[in-house]
Each structure stands twice: as C-alpha cells, then as structure tokens.
C-alpha positions as a Python dict, from the first residue, in 0.01 Angstrom:
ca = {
    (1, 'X'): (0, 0, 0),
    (2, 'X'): (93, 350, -17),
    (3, 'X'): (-4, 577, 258),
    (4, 'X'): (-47, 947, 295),
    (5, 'X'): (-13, 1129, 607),
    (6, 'X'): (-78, 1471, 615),
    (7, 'X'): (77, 1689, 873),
    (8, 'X'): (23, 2083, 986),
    (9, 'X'): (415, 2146, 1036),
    (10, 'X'): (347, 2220, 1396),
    (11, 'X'): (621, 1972, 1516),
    (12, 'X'): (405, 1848, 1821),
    (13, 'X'): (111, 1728, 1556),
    (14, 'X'): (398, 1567, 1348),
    (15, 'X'): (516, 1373, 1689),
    (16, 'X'): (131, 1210, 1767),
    (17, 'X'): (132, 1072, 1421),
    (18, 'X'): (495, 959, 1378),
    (19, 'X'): (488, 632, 1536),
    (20, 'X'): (192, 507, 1315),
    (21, 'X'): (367, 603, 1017),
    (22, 'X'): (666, 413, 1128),
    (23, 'X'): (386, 106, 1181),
    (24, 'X'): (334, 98, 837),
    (25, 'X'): (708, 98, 777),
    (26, 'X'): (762, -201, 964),
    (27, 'X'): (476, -345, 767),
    (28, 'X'): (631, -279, 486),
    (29, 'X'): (448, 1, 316),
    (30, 'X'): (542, 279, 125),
    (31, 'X'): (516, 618, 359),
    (32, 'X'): (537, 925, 285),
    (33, 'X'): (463, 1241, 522),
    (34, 'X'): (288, 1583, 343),
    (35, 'X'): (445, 1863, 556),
    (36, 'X'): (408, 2268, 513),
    (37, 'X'): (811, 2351, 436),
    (38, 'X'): (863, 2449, 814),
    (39, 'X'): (794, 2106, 875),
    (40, 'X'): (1054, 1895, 679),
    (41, 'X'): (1331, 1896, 868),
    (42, 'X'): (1081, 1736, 1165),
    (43, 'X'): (981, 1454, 961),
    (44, 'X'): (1289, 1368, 800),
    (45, 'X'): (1476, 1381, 1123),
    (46, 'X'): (1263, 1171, 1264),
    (47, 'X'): (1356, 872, 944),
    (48, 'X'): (1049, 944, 718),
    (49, 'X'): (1036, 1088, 334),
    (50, 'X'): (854, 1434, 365),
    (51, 'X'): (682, 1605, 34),
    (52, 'X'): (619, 1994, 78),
    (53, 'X'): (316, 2081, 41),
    (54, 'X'): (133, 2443, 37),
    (55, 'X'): (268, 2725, 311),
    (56, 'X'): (406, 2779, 620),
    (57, 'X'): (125, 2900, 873),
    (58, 'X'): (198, 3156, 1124),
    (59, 'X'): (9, 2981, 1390),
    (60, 'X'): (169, 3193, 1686),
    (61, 'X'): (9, 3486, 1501),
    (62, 'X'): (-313, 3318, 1461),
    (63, 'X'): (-357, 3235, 1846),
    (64, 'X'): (-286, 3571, 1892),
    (65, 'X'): (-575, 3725, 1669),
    (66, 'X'): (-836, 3450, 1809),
    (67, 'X'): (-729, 3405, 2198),
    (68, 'X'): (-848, 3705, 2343),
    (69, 'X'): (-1238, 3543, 2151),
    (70, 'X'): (-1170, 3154, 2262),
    (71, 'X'): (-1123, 3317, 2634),
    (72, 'X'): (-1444, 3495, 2631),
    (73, 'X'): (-1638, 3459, 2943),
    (74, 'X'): (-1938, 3420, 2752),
    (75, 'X'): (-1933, 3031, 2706),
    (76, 'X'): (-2195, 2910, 2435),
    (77, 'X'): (-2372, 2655, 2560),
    (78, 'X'): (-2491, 2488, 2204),
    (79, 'X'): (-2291, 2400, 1917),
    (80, 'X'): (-2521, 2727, 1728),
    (81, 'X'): (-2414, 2976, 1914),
    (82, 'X'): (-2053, 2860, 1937),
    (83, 'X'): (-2059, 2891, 1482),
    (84, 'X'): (-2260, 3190, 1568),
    (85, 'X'): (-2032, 3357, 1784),
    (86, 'X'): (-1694, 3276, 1619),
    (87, 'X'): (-1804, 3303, 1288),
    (88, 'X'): (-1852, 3684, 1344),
    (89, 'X'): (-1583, 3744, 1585),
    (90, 'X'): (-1214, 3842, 1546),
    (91, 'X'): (-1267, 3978, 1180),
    (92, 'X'): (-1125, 3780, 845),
    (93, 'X'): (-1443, 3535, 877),
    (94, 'X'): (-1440, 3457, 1281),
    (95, 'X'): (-1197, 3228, 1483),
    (96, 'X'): (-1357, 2930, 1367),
    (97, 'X'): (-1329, 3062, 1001),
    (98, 'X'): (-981, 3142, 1112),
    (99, 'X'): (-861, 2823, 1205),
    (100, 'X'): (-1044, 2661, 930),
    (101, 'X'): (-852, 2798, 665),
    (102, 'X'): (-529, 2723, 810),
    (103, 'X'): (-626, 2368, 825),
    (104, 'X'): (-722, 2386, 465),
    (105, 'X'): (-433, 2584, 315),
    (106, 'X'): (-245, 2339, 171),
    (107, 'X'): (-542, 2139, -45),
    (108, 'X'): (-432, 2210, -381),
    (109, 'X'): (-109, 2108, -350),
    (110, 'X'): (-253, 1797, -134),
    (111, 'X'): (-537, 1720, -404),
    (112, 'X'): (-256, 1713, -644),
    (113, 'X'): (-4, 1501, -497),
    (114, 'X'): (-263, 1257, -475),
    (115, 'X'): (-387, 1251, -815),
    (116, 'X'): (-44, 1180, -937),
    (117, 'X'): (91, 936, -630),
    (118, 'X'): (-248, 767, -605),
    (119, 'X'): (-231, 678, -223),
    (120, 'X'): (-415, 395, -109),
    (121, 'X'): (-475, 541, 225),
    (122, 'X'): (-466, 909, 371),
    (123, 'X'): (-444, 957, 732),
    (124, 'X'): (-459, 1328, 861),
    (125, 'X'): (-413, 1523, 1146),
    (126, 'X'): (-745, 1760, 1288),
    (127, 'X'): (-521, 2035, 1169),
    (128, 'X'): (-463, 1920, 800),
    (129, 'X'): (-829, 1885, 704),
    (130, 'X'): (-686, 1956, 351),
    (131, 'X'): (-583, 1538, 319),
    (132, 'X'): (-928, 1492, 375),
    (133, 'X'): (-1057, 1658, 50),
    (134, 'X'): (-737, 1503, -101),
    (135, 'X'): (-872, 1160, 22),
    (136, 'X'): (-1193, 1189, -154),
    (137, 'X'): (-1100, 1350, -475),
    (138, 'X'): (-902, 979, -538),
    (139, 'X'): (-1168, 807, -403),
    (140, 'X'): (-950, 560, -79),
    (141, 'X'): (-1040, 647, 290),
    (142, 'X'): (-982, 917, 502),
    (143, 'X'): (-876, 870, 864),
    (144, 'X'): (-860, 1183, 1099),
    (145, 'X'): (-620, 1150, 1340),
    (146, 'X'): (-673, 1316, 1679),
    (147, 'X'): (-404, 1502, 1859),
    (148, 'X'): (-600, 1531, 2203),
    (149, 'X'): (-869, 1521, 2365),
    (150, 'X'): (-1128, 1647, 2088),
    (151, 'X'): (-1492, 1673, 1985),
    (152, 'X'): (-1409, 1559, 1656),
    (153, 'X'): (-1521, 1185, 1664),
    (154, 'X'): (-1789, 1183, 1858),
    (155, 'X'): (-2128, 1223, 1802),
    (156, 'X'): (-2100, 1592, 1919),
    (157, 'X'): (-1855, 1659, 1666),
    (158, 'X'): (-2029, 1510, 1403),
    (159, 'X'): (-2304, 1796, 1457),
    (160, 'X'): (-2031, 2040, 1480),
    (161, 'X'): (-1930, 1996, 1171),
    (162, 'X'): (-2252, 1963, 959),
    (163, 'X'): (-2353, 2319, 1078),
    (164, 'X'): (-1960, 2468, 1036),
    (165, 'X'): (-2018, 2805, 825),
    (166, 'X'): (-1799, 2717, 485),
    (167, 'X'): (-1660, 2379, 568),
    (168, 'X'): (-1860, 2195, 290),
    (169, 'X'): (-1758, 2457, 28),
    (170, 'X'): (-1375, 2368, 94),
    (171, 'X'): (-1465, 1979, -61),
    (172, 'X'): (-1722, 2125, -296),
    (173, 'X'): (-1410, 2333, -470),
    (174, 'X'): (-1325, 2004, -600),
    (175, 'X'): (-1599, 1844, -677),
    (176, 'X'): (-1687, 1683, -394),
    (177, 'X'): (-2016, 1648, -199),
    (178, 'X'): (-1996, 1588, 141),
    (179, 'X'): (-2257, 1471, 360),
    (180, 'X'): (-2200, 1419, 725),
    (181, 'X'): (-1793, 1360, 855),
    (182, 'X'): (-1592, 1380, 563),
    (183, 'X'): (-1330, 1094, 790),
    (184, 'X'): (-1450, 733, 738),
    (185, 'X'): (-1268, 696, 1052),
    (186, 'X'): (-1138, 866, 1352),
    (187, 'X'): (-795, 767, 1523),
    (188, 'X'): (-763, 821, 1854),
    (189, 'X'): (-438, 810, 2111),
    (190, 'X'): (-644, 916, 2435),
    (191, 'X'): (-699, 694, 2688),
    (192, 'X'): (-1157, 652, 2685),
    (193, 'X'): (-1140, 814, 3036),
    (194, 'X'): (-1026, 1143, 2923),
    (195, 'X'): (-1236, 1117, 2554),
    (196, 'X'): (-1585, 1262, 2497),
    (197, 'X'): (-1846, 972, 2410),
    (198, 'X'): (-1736, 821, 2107),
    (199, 'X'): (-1950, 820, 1740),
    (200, 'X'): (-1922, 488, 1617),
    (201, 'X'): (-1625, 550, 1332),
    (202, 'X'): (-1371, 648, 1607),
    (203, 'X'): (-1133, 359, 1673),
    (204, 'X'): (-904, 393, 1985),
    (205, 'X'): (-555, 348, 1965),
    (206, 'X'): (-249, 275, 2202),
    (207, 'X'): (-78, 600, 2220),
    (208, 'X'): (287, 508, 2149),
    (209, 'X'): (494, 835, 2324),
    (210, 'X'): (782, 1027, 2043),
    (211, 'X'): (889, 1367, 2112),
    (212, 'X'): (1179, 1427, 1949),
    (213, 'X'): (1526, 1253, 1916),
    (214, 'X'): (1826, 1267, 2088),
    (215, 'X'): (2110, 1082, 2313),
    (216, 'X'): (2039, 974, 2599),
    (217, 'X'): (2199, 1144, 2907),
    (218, 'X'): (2495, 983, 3112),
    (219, 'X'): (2324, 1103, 3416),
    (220, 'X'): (1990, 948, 3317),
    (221, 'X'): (2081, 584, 3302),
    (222, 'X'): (2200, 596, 3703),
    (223, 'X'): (1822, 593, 3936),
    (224, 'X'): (1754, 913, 4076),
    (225, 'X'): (1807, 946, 4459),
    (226, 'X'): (1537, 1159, 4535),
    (227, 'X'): (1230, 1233, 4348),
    (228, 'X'): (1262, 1348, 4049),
    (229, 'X'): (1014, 1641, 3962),
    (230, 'X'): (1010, 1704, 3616),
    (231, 'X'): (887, 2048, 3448),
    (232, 'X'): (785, 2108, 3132),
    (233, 'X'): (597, 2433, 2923),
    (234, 'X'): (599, 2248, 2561),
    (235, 'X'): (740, 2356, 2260),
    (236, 'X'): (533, 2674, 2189),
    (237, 'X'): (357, 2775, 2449),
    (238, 'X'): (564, 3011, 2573),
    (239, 'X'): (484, 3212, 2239),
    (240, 'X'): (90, 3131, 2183),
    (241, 'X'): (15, 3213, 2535),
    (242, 'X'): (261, 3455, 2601),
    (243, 'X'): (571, 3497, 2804),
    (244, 'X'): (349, 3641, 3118),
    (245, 'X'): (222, 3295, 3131),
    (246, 'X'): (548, 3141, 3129),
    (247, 'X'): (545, 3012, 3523),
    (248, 'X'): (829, 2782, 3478),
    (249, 'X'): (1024, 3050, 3742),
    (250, 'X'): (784, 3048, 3965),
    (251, 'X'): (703, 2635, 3944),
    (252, 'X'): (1099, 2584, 4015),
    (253, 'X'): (1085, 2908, 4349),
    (254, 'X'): (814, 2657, 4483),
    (255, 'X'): (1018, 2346, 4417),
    (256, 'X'): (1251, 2465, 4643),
    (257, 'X'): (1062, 2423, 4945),
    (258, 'X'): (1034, 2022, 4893),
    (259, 'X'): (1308, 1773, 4905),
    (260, 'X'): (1313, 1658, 4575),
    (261, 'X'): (1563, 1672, 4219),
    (262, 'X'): (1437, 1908, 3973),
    (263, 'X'): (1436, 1891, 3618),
    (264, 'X'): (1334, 2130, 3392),
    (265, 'X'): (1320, 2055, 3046),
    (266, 'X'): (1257, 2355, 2827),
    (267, 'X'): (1158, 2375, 2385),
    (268, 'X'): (1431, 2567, 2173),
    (269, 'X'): (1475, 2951, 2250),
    (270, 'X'): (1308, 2923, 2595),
    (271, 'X'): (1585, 2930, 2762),
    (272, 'X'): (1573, 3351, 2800),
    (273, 'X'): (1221, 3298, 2992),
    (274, 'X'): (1360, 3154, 3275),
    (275, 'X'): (1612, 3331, 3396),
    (276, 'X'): (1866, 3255, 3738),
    (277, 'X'): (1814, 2930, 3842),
    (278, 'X'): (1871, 2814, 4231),
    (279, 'X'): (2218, 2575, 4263),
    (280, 'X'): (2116, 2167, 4193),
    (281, 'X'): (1836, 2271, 3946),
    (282, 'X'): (1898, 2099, 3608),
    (283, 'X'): (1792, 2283, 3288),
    (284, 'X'): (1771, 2033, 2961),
    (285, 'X'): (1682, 2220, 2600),
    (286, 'X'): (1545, 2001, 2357),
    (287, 'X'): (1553, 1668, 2568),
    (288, 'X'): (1268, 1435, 2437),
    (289, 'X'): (1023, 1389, 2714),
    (290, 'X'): (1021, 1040, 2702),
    (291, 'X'): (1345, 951, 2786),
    (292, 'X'): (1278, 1127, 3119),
    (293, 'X'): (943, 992, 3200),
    (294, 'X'): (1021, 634, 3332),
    (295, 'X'): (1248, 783, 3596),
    (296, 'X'): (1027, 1095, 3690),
    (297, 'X'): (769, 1120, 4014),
    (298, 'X'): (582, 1365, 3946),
    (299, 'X'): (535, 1598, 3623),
    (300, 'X'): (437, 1943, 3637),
    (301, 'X'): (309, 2098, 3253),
    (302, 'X'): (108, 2343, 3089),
    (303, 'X'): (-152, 2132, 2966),
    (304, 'X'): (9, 1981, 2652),
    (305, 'X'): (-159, 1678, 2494),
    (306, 'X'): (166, 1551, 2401),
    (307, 'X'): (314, 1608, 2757),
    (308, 'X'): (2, 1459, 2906),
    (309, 'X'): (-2, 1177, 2730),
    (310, 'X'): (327, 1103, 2739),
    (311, 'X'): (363, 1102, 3103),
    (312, 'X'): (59, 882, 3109),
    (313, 'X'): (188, 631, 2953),
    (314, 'X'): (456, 613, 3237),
    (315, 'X'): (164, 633, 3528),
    (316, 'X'): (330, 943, 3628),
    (317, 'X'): (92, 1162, 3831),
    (318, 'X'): (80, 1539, 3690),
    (319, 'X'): (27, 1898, 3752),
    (320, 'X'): (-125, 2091, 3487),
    (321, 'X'): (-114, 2473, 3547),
    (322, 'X'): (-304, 2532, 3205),
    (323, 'X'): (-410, 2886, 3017),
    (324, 'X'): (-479, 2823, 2647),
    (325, 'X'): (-883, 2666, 2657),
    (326, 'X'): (-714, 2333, 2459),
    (327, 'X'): (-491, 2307, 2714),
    (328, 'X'): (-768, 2376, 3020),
    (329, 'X'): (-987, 2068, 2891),
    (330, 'X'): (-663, 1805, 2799),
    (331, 'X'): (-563, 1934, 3211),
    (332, 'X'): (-903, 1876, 3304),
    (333, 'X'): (-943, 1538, 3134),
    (334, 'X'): (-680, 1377, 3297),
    (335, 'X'): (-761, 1512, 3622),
    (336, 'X'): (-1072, 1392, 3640),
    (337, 'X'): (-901, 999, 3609),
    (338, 'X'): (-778, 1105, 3945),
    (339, 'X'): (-463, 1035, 3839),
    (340, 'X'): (-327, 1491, 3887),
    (341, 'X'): (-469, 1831, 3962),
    (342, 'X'): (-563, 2087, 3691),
    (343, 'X'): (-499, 2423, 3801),
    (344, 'X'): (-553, 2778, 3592),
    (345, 'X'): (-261, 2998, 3575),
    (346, 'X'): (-437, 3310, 3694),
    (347, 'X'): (-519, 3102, 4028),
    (348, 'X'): (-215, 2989, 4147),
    (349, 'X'): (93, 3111, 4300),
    (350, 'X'): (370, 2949, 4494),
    (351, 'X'): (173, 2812, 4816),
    (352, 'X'): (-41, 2681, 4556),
    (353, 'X'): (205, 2509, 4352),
    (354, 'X'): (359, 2313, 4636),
    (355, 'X'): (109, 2185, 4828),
    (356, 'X'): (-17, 2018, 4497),
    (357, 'X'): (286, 1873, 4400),
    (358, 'X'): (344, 1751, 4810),
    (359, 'X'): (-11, 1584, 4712),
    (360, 'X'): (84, 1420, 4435),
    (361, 'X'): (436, 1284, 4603),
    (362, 'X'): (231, 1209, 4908),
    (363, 'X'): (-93, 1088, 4799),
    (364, 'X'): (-83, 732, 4712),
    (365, 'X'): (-413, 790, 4530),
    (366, 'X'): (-297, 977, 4269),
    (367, 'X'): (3, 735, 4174),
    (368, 'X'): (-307, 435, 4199),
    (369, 'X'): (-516, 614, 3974),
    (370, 'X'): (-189, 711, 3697),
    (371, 'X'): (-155, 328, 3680),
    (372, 'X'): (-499, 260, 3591),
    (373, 'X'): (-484, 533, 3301),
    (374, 'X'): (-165, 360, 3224),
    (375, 'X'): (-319, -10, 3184),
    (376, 'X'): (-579, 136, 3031),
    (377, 'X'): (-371, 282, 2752),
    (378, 'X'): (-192, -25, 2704),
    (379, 'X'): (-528, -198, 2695),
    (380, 'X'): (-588, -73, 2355),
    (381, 'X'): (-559, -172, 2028),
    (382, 'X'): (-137, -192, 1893),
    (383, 'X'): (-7, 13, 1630),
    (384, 'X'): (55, -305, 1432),
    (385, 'X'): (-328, -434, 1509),
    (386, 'X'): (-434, -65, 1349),
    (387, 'X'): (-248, -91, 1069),
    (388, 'X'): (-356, -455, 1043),
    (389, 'X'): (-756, -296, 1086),
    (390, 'X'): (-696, 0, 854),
    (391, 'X'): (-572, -262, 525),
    (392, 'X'): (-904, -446, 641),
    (393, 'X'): (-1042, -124, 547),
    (394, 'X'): (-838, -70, 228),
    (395, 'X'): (-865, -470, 106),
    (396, 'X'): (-533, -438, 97),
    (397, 'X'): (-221, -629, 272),
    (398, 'X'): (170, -584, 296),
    (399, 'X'): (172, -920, 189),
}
C-alpha cells in the first residue's frame, strides 16, 4: 500500500502521528509524510520521506488574533451559538473561520499530490483537514487522526461539523459532496477516560509516546536518589500564550521548598524565559520527554496533549497549570481519572504550587489512579493491530 499522512508542520502534531507512520514501515508500506516547508526537517529527522506541500502558517500569530475570543467569558452553551459567535468574531471570517482555513491551506497542492501518487490510504491530522478533501477527490479512505482530547469523533462533533459556516464549500471546490464527517474513521491516542463519548467510526488506539530525538543522558541511566520532579511548558507555548504565562520560574521558586531533584526541560529559545536558576536545578533544551518519563515522580506541565499523554503512559501523576482553553480541557481530562490536579494559571501562585505537588508525592491515590490510566492505555488496540484494521479497510495487505 501506499499511505499518505498529512501533517500541519506544527512539530508536536507531526510527533502524535509519527509512530503510526513508522507502523506501516515495519509493515512494509510505502510512507510518505505531506508537511508545510517548516515542517521537513521534523519529519525527515525523525527517518520518514517528507513532500512539501502548500505554506508555512503563522500559527503563533493566529492564536494571537483568536485568543483574546476563545477566552471569552461568555461560554456558548450549544454548538449554534458557538458557529454563531466565532463566525462573526475576530474579523477575516471569525476564529472558527480562522482556524479553518489554516487547516485547509495546503489542499491544492494535497489534491494534487494525490492525483499523481495515487495513495491507497490518507491519514490526517485535525489540523490538515486539507488530506481529507485530497482523500476523496481519489476516491481511498480518510482517517482523521486526533491530537487530544477532541470533539471531533464523537457524536457531538459530528453535529459540529454539519452546521460549520464554509466547511462543505472547501470539498465542494473540487468536486466533492460531502454529507456528514468527511473521515470514514477517527484515530484516537487518548486513553476513553479522558475522551468525549465516542461516534461509532472512532477507533481507539495505544498512544505510542515520540517527542523528538536525541542521546540519551549519562546522568539518566544511574536511578535518581530523590524524586525526580520534572517540568515542562511544551514547545510553543511560551509564544501562543505569552511569556506572562510562562510560570516555569515560579514552578521551580516553589520546588525549592520540597526535598526533591528538579528537572526542567525547556523547547528551543526558551531558555531567555527563565532566567537565574537556584544551585542543583537541572535545565535540559530540547531533551525528548520520554526519555525522562520512566524515571520521573511527578510531572508538572502546561496542559500539553503531548506532555500529558506522554507522562501517562509512564503512570506518572501530573500537575497541569493550564491557560490556552485546549490546554484547560486536555488538564481537566486527565484530572478527572484522578490520576493529577488541573490548576488555571491566573489562580495559582507558589503556596499553591507546592502543596499540589506535596499531594501528588504524598498521595498514594494519585500514583493508583496514573496506573490505571496507564493499563488502560496499554489496553488498547497496537499500532501493528491498526495498521492490520486500517488494510481491512483498504482490502489491501503488505503481503
């Protein structure tokens, strides 16, 4: 078979879907990864063939322009006056127009590559909605892959998007006429705990953790003596949400007051934000975040999807001190397993901080409940058994 993913170029995205493509690899399929040009050197550093494909997207700029909207007060409380709302907000057609033409900016270039490749199978990302159209203009499935906890595969979502101002004139453009979810199926890494009800085309899968590569540390293959507190802001969120709600300084003040190893592991050029650091704090740039998670206590983010996940997988309870609204309901999510503590930027300050993380050291409960999300995750479906369901789908076989 050959298989189409389709990527946004936001290196994070590229990281959920990486270790599926690599499934197929091992498989023995032909791979190759559609990528805005900012994205290339992600995916081919990571071993896969990249194509370029339409522009690079400014999506710090974006999140600008829309935030100050998505953080309204004024929650809508139906699915009409959320399209209602957005769609008039924030000028240039809304956020939700917005964001919808990002996710769509690269279809030409996507429609073509397929009509001359001729995938048999195009799996994209909920920011690439582009390989979607692509998908049905050569007639072979599309599969949405979800990057966290979403809306998008369930029955919700479904409604969401038949009443999305302009989303069916994006497939019309090429001829196609879409009725209902334009995915034939939905992929999805989260563990069901922290997922919305599922529509009956989502398929869960185990979420395999890749952020990045690297060499593994000297210092990381002896056992930590103390616990090890790891701190994380992501790769970008220092930019989209701005530097005020960069609390990395403040996380590793409150540290300070608990007997534990500190670790704070920070995305490339965030190194400025933080500033003095108190002696026997260490400071990694650009460390993958699993290669620290089997070793680490407790985790401390902003509310990542990636960093969630990824110390999931390792049954490692977490504090999420989250701002951006994504981030608020992936923190949220896995609180509610039991398994951390969610708490808003705006209401927290160093008191705050470490009595949470003494609850999470202290609190057997919390540790109980990570290894339940943990089993869970590792309850579901392999990458191999997806691929194995997906040429099922396709008629198709490696063999």
């Amino acid at each position: 078979m050959k298989v189409l993913f389709v990527t946004s170029g936001w290196p994070t995205h590229f990281y959920l879907v990486a270790p599926l493509a690599w499934a197929f690899r091992v498989r023995g399929h032909e791979v190759r990864v559609a990528v805005p040009p900012s994205g290339v050197a992600t995916v081919t550093g990571a071993g896969l063939p990249a194509v370029r494909v339409g522009r690079d997207i400014d999506f710090m700029e974006l999140r600008r322009q829309t935030l100050p909207h998505e953080l309204s007060d004024e929650r809508p409380e139906t699915f009409e006056e959320l399209t209602e709302r957005f769609a008039s907000d924030g000028g240039d057609g809304g956020v939700l127009g917005q964001w919808q033409d990002a996710s769509f900016a690269a279809t030409e270039d996507l429609v073509r590559l397929a009509r001359r490749w001729r995938p048999d199978l195009v799996i994209a990302d909920t920011m690439s909605i582009g390989g979607l159209v692509a998908a049905h203009v050569v007639g072979v499935p599309a599969i949405r892959h979800l990057l966290a906890t979403d809306i998008l595969g369930s029955v919700d979502g479904e409604g969401l998007l038949d009443i999305l101002p302009g989303f069916r004139e994006h497939f019309a453009q090429y001829g196609v006429a879409l009725a209902g979810d334009p995915a034939h199926l939905t992929l999805d890494p989260c563990p069901p705990s922290m997922q919305h009800p599922p529509a009956p085309s989502r398929r869960q899968i185990r979420f395999v953790p890749y952020n990045g590569t690297a060499t593994v540390p000297r210092w990381l293959r002896e056992p930590p003596t103390r616990p090890r507190v790891c701190v994380t802001w992501g790769t970008t969120s220092a930019w989209s949400a701005g530097e005020s709600k960069f609390l990395v300084p403040e996380i590793v003040e409150a540290l300070g007051e608990l007997d534990v190893e500190i670790i704070v592991t920070l995305g490339a050029g965030q190194r400025r934000f933080l500033g003095e650091t108190p002696p026997g704090v260490r400071v990694l740039e650009g460390l993958p975040l699993h290669l620290l998670m089997p070793t680490t206590a407790v985790l401390i983010n902003q509310g990542g999807s990636a960093s969630i996940l990824t110390g999931a997988r390792y049954a490692v309870p977490q504090l999420c001190v989250a701002y951006l609204p994504e981030q608020v309901n992936d923190g949220e999510a896995y609180a509610s397993t039991g398994a951390g503590i969610c708490l808003h930027v705006e209401k927290i300050d160093a008191e705050t901080h470490g009595r949470a993380v003494g609850s999470l050291l202290g609190d057997p409960s919390y540790r109980r409940a990570a290894e339940r999300v943990r089993d869970e995750m590792t309850r579901q479906p392999s990458l191999a058994e997806t691929v194995s369901m997906l040429e099922d789908l396709c008629g198709r076989s490696a063999g």
